[in-house]
N, C-alpha and C positions, 0 to 999 in steps of 0.2 A: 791524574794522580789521586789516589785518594785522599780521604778526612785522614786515617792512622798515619800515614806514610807524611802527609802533610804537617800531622803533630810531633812527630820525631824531628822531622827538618827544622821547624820551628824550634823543637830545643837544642838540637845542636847550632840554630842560629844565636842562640841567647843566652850560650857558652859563655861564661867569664872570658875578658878577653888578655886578661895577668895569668899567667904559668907559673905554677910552683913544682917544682923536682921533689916528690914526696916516698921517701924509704917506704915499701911494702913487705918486706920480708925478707929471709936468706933467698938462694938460688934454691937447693935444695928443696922447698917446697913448693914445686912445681917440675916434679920428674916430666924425662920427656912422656906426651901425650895423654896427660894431664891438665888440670887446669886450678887458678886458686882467683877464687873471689873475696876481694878486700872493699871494703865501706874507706874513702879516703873525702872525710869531711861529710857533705848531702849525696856524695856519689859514689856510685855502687860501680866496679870495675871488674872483668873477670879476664886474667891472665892465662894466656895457653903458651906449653911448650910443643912444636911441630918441629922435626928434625931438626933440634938444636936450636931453634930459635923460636924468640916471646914474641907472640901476637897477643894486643890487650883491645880492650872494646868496654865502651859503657854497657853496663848489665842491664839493656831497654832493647825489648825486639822491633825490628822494624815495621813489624805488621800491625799489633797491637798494645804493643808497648811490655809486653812478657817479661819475666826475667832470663833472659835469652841464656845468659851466662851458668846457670847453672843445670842448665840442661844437658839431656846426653851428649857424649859424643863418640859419634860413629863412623866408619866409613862409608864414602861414598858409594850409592848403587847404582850400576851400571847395568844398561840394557847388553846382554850379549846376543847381537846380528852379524848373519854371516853375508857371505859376498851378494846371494838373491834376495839381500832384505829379509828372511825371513828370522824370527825371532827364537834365543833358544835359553830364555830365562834371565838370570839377572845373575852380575856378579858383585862383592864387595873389594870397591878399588883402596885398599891399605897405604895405597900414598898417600890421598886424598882426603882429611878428615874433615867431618864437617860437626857443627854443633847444631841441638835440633831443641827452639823453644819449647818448655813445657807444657804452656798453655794451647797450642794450637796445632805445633807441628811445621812449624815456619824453619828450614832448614839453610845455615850457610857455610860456604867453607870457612876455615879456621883461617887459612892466610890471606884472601883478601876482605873477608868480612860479606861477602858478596851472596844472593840467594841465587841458585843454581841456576833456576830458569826465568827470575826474574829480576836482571839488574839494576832495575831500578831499588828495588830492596836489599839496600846493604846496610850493615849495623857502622857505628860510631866510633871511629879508630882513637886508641887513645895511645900517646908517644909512652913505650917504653923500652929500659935499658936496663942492660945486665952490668953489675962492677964488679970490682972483686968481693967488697964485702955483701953486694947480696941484690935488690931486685929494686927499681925506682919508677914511679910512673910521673907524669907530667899532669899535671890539672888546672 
């Protein structure tokens, strides 16, 4: 494991361990495939919408601590191989978004927080929920 990856763990080990239900917004600000970063107290959270539903994560990248959250986000690229193995470019998969840290290039999907090819590198899930009056995270 590395030093970075090892200081991530450690802060999410050092997580307060009391939860508060903290209002962030309406819904509306977070169309789908979008994403909104809100400061809720010392912590920095960035909210995405993926086909109708809110994926939230601490705004700390798993590689080196980045602000992972407010980076692009793209779709996933895909090698296109045909049946002999052989390669015939890349495509972009529209299902699959992923958010890509600023600092370095550290790329994960949006729904499980996960880096593509490397699972041990996933970012920080943080509980959120949609009401009627608008958008809540847990901290």
């Amino acid at each position: 494991m590395n030093r970075d990856l090892i200081a991530v763990t450690a802060l999410w080990r050092n997580m307060p361990t009391t939860s508060q239900k903290v209002f962030v917004g309406a819904s509306d600000r977070v169309p789908e495939g979008t994403r909104l970063v809100v400061d809720v107290a010392d912590t920095t959270i960035g909210i995405f919408r993926v086909e109708g539903k809110l994926y939230a994560y601490l705004n700390r990248c798993a590689h080196q601590g980045g602000p992972v959250c407010q980076g692009k986000i793209v779709p996933r690229v895909t090698e296109v191989i045909d049946e002999r193995g052989e390669s015939h470019g890349f495509a972009f998969d529209e299902s699959n978004l992923h958010i890509v840290c600023p600092w370095h290039g550290f790329e994960y999907d949006i729904k499980t927080g996960m880096h593509p090819g490397r699972p041990s590198a996933q970012l920080i899930r943080v509980t959120v929920e949609e009401a009627s009056d608008g958008i809540y995270v847990t901290v």
